[in-house]
C-alpha positions in Angstrom: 97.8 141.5 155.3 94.6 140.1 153.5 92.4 138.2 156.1 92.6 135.8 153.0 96.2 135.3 153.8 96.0 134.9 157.4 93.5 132.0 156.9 95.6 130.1 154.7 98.9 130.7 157.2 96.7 129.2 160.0 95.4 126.4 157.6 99.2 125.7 157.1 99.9 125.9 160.6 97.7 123.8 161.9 98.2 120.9 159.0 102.1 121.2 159.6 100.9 120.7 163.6 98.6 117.7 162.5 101.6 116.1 160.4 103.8 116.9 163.0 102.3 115.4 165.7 100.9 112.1 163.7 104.5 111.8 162.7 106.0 112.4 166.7 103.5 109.5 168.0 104.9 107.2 165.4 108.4 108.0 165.6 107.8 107.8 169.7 106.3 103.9 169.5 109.4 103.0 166.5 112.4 104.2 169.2 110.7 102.8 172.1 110.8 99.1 170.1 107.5 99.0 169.5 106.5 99.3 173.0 106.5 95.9 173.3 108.2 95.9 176.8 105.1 95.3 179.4 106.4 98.1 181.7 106.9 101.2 179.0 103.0 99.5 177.1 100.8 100.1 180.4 102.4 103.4 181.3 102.1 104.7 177.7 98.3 103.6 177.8 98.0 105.1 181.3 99.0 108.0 179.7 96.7 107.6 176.4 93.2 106.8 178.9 94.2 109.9 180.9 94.4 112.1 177.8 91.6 110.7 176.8 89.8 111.3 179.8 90.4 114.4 180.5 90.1 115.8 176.8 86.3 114.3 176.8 85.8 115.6 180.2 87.2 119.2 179.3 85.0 119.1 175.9 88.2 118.9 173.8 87.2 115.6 172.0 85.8 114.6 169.6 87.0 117.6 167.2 84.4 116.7 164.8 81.6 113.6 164.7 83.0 110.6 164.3 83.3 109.0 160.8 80.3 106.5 159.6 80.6 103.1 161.3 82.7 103.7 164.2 80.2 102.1 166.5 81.1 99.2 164.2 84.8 99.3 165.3 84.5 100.0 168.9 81.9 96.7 169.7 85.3 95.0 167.7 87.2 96.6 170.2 84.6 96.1 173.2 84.2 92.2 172.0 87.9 91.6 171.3 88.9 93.1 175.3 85.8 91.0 176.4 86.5 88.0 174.6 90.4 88.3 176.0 89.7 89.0 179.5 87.1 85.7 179.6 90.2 84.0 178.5 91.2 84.3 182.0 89.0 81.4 183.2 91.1 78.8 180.7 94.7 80.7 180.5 97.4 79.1 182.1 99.0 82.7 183.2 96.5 85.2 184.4 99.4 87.5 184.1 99.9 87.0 180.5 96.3 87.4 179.8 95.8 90.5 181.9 98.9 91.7 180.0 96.9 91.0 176.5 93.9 92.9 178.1 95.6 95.9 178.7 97.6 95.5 175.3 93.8 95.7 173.5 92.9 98.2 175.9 95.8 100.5 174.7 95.3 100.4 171.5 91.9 100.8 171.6 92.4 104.2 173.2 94.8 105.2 170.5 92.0 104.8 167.6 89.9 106.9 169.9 92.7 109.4 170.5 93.0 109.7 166.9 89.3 109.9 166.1 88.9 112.6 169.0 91.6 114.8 167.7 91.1 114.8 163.8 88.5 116.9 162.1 87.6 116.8 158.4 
């Protein structure tokens, strides 16, 4: 077999991995309802800020520099969780608003998932 050919089998493999996976997470959140249900949202993003914990720790993440402007979209992130958790001084439920904290919080960690795992 030509090393030519090997390359392009792995380059195959790994997009068919990459599709495969994007496509599991997606499918994952659509069958669980969205993950709207408080209980199955915090344990999922338990789950996502110990990935993401552990693959920065390890040296797993980022795959590849992050793109242009991402600082950009993280202070959103930063400022949006901020913004919501300073809410807590005027809410009427604390609980509700801690709920929205976390809910930023979560998907905050998925962009960074996704920006930690994908290369060029």
């Amino acid at each position: 077999m030509d090393s030519g050919q090997g390359r392009d089998r792995v380059l195959v493999a790994r997009q068919t991995a990459a599709f495969a996976l994007a496509t599991g997470v997606v499918l994952y959140y659509a069958l669980r309802a969205g993950s709207y249900d408080i209980v199955v949202r915090q344990a999922e993003a338990l789950v996502l800020w110990f990935l993401l914990l552990l693959g920065y720790a390890l040296g797993l993440f980022p795959r590849a520099r992050f793109p242009g402007g991402w600082l950009l979209v993280i202070g959103a992130f930063v400022a949006l969780t901020l913004w919501t958790a300073v809410s807590l001084t005027w809410s009427e439920s604390a609980e509700r608003t801690l709920a929205e904290v976390a809910r930023v919080a979560h998907l905050a960690g998925i962009v960074l998932l996704a920006w930690g795992l994908v290369d060029r």
